[in-house]
PLY file of the C-alpha trace (Angstrom):
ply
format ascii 1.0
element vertex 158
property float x
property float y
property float z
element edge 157
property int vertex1
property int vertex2
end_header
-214.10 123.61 -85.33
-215.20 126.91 -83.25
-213.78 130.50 -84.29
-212.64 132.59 -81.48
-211.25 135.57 -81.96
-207.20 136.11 -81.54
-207.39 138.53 -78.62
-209.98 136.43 -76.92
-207.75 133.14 -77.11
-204.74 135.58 -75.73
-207.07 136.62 -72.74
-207.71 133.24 -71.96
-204.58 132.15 -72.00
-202.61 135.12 -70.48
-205.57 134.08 -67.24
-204.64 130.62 -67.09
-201.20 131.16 -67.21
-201.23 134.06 -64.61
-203.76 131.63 -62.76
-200.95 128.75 -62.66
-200.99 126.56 -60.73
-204.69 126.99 -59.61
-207.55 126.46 -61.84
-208.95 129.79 -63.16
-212.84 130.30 -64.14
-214.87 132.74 -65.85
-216.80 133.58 -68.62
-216.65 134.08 -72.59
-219.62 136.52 -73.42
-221.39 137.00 -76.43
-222.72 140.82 -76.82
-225.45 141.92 -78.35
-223.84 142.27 -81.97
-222.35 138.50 -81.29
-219.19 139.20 -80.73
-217.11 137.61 -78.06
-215.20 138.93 -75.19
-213.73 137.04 -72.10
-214.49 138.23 -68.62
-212.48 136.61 -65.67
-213.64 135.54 -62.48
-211.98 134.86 -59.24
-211.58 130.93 -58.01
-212.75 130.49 -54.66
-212.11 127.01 -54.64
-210.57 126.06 -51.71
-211.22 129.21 -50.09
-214.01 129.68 -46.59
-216.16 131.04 -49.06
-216.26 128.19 -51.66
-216.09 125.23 -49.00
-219.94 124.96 -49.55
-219.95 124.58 -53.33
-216.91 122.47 -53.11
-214.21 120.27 -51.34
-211.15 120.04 -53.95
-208.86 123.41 -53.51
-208.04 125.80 -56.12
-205.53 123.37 -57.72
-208.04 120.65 -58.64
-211.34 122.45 -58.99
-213.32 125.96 -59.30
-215.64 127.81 -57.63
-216.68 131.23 -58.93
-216.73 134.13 -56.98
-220.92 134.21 -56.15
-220.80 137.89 -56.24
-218.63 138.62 -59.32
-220.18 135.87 -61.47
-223.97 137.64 -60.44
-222.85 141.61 -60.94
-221.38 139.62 -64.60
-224.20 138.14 -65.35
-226.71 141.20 -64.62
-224.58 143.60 -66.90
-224.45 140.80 -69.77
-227.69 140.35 -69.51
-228.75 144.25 -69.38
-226.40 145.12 -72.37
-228.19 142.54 -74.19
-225.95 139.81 -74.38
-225.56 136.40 -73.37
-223.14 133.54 -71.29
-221.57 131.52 -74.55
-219.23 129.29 -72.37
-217.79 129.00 -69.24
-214.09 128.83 -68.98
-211.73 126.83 -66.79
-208.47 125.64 -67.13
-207.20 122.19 -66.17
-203.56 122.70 -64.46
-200.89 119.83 -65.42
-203.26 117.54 -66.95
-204.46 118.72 -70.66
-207.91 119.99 -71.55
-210.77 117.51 -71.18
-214.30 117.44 -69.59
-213.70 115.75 -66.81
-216.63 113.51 -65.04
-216.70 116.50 -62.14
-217.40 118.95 -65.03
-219.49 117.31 -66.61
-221.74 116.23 -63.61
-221.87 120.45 -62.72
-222.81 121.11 -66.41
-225.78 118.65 -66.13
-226.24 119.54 -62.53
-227.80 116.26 -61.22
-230.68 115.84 -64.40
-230.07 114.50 -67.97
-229.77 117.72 -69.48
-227.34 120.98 -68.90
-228.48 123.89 -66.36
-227.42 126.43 -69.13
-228.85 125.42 -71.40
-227.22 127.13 -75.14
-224.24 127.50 -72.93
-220.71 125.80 -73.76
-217.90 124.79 -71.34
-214.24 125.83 -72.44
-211.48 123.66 -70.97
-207.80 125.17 -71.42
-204.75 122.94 -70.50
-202.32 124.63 -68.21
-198.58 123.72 -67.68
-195.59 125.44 -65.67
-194.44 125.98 -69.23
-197.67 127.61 -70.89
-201.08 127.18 -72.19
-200.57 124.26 -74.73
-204.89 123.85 -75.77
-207.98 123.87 -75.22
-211.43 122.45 -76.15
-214.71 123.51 -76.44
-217.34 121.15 -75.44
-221.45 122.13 -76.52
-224.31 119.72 -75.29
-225.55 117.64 -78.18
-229.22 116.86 -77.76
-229.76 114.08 -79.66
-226.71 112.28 -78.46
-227.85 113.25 -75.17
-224.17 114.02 -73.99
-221.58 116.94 -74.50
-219.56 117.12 -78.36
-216.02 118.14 -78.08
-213.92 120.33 -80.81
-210.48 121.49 -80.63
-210.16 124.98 -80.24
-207.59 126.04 -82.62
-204.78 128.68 -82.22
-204.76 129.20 -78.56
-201.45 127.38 -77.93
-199.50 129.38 -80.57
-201.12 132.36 -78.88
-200.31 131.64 -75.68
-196.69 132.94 -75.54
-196.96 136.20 -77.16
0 1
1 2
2 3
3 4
4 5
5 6
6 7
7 8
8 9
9 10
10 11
11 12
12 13
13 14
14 15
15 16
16 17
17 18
18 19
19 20
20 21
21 22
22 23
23 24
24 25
25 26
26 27
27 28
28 29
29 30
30 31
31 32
32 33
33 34
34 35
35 36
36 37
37 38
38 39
39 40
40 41
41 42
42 43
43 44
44 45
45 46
46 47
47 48
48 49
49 50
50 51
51 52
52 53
53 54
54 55
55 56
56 57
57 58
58 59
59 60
60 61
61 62
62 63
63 64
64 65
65 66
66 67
67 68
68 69
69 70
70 71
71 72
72 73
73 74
74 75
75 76
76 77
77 78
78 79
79 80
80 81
81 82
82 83
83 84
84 85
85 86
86 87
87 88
88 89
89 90
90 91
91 92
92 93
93 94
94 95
95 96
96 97
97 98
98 99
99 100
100 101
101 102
102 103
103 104
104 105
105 106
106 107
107 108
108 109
109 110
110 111
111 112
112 113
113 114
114 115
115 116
116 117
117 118
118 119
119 120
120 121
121 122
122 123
123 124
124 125
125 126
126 127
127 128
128 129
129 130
130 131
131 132
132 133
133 134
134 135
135 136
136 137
137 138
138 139
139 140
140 141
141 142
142 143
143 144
144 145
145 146
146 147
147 148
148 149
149 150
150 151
151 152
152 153
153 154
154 155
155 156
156 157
């Protein structure tokens, strides 16, 4: 089981519920001291902009913003911290990995473009944020581990 901090999980959730219906996307960042804060980015799934990265809309897939997710990463990186998952929520059908992410994680080779980095899956419904799971690339199984991530649910509607 993975400890994320309260306000973290309530970030998280308050995006994918504001995101609703659509996916959302973004980041969970890990400073220099190790602790954890969420930055969102846009979804451009769906959009004239994301048509090259992807076919499936906003409602069925994500695309992050290009320019967001590179002014992100160059102010992580200069502060001295790091990308610790990537976030995206699954609207209407609970939090899993599917075969799409999975296939972008590992980006056409047998082993994940990020490599360090996890992929956070939150399960969006008209009625709130009821999970999510964390999934982290497990070498020697040569595939991705999943664990519940606890407490976001409960967190969800406050």
């Amino acid at each position: 089981m993975t400890s994320i901090p309260s306000a973290v999980l309530r970030e998280m959730a308050a995006h994918a519920q504001k995101s609703y219906p659509a996916e959302c996307c973004g980041l969970l960042l890990a400073s220099a001291d190790g602790s954890l804060r969420f930055q969102p980015i846009a979804n451009i799934a769906g959009t004239r902009e994301g048509q090259g990265t992807s076919a499936r809309t906003a409602r069925d897939g994500y695309v992050m913003d290009p320019k967001e997710l590179l002014s992100t990463l160059e102010a992580t990186e200069k502060e001295g911290g790091a990308v610790w998952a990537i976030v995206h929520s699954h609207p209407d059908v609970g939090a899993y990995f599917s075969r799409e992410d999975r296939d972008m994680a590992l980006g056409g080779g047998q082993e994940p473009l990020w490599p360090g980095v996890r992929y956070l899956v939150i399960s969006a419904r008209g009625s709130g944020v009821d999970g999510a799971k964390l999934f982290t690339w497990d070498a020697a199984a040569g595939d991705f581990r999943e664990d519940e991530v606890v407490g976001i649910a409960t967190l969800s509607s406050q």
